[in-house]
C-alpha positions in Angstrom: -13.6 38.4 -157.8 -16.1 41.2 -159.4 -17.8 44.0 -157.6 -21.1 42.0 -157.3 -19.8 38.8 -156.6 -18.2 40.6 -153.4 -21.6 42.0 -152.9 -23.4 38.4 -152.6 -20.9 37.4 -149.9 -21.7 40.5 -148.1 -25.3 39.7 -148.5 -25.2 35.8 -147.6 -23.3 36.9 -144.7 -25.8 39.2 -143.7 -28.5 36.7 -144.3 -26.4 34.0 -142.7 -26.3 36.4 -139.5 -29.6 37.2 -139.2 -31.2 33.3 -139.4 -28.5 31.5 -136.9 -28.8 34.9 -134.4 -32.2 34.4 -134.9 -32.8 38.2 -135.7 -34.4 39.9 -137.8 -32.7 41.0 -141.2 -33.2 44.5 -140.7 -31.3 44.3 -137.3 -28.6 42.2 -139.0 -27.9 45.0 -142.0 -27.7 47.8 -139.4 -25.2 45.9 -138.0 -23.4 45.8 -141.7 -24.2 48.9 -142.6 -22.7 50.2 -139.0 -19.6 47.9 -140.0 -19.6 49.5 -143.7 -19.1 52.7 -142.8 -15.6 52.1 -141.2 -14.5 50.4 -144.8 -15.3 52.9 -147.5 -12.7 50.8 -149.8 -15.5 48.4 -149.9 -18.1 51.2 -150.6 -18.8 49.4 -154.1 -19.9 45.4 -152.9 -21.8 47.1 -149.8 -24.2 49.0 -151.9 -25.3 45.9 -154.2 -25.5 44.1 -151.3 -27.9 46.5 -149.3 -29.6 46.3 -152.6 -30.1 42.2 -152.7 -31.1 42.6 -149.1 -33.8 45.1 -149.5 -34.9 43.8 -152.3 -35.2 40.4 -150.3 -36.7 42.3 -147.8 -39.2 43.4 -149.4 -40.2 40.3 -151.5 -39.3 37.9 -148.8 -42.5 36.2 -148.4 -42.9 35.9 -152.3 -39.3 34.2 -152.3 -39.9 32.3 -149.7 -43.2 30.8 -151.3 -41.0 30.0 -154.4 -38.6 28.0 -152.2 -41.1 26.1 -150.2 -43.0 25.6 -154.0 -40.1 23.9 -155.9 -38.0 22.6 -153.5 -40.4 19.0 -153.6 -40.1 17.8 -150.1 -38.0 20.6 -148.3 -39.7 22.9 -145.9 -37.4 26.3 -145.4 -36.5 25.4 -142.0 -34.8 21.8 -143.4 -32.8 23.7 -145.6 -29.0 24.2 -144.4 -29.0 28.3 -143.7 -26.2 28.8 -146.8 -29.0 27.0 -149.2 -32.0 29.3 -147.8 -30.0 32.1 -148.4 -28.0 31.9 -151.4 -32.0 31.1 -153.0 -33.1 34.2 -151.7 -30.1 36.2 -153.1 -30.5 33.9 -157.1 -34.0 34.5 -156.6 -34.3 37.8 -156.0 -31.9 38.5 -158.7 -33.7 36.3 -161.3 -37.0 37.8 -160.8 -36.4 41.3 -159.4 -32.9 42.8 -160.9 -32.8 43.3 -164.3 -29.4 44.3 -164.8 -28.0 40.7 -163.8 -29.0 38.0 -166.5 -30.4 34.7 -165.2 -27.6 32.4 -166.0 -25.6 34.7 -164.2 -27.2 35.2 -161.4 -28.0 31.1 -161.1 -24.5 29.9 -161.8 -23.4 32.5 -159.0 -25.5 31.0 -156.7 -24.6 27.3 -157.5 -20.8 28.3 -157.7 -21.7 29.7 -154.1 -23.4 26.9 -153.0 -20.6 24.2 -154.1 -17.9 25.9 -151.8 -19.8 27.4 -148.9 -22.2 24.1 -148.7 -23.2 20.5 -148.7 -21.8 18.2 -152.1 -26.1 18.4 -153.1 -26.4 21.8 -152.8 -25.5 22.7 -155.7 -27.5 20.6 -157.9 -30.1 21.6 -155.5 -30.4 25.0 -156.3 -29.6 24.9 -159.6 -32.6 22.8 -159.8 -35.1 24.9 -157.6 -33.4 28.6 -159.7 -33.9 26.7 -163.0 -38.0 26.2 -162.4 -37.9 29.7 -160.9 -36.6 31.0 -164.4 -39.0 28.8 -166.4 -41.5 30.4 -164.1 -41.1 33.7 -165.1 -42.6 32.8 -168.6 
């Protein structure tokens, strides 16, 4: 398993944390980052995962208006928590990081999705990550 595949498992658990603890994600990555320090071996996946969570962070309302735009007929909060936040993490990555292509960063995602989730969710987000890519012109 790569470095950043590592590092989106760190982050979806972070994310994952934070929505059924029903805190905030700041409060959930202190408590990571608090973890973090006593695994320097890890060192590598817990600094691109800081950076998908800050970066989600800080875009979370534009991603979150993606989600609620192209998933036709799911609100956010019908979504199963996995779902929400492996789109945040492919989102993010699609439209704010550079260094990971698209179909890299979608395929992750729907890889993600098709063990960690429902038999749909897959398809599901490869459909919603799809229209976000086409979106980006």
């Amino acid at each position: 398993m790569s470095a950043r595949t590592k590092a989106r498992k760190r982050a979806l658990d972070v994310l994952y944390a934070a929505d059924v603890r029903q805190i905030s994600i700041n409060e959930a990555l202190a408590a990571e980052a608090t973890r973090a320090l006593s695994e320097p071996a890890r060192e590598a996946s817990w600094l691109y995962a800081r950076e998908i969570i800050d970066g989600i962070v800080d875009h979370g309302d534009e991603i979150d208006e993606l989600i609620e735009t192209y998933a036709q007929g799911w609100t956010l909060a019908r979504m199963p928590i996995i779902d929400r936040a492996l789109l945040r993490i492919g989102i993010w990555e699609v439209l704010f990081n550079d260094d990971v292509p698209d179909g890299v960063a979608i395929n992750e995602a729907v890889d993600a999705a098709k063990l960690l989730s429902t038999d749909d969710s897959g398809g599901f987000l490869n459909g919603i990550l799809g229209r976000v890519q086409q979106s980006k012109g």
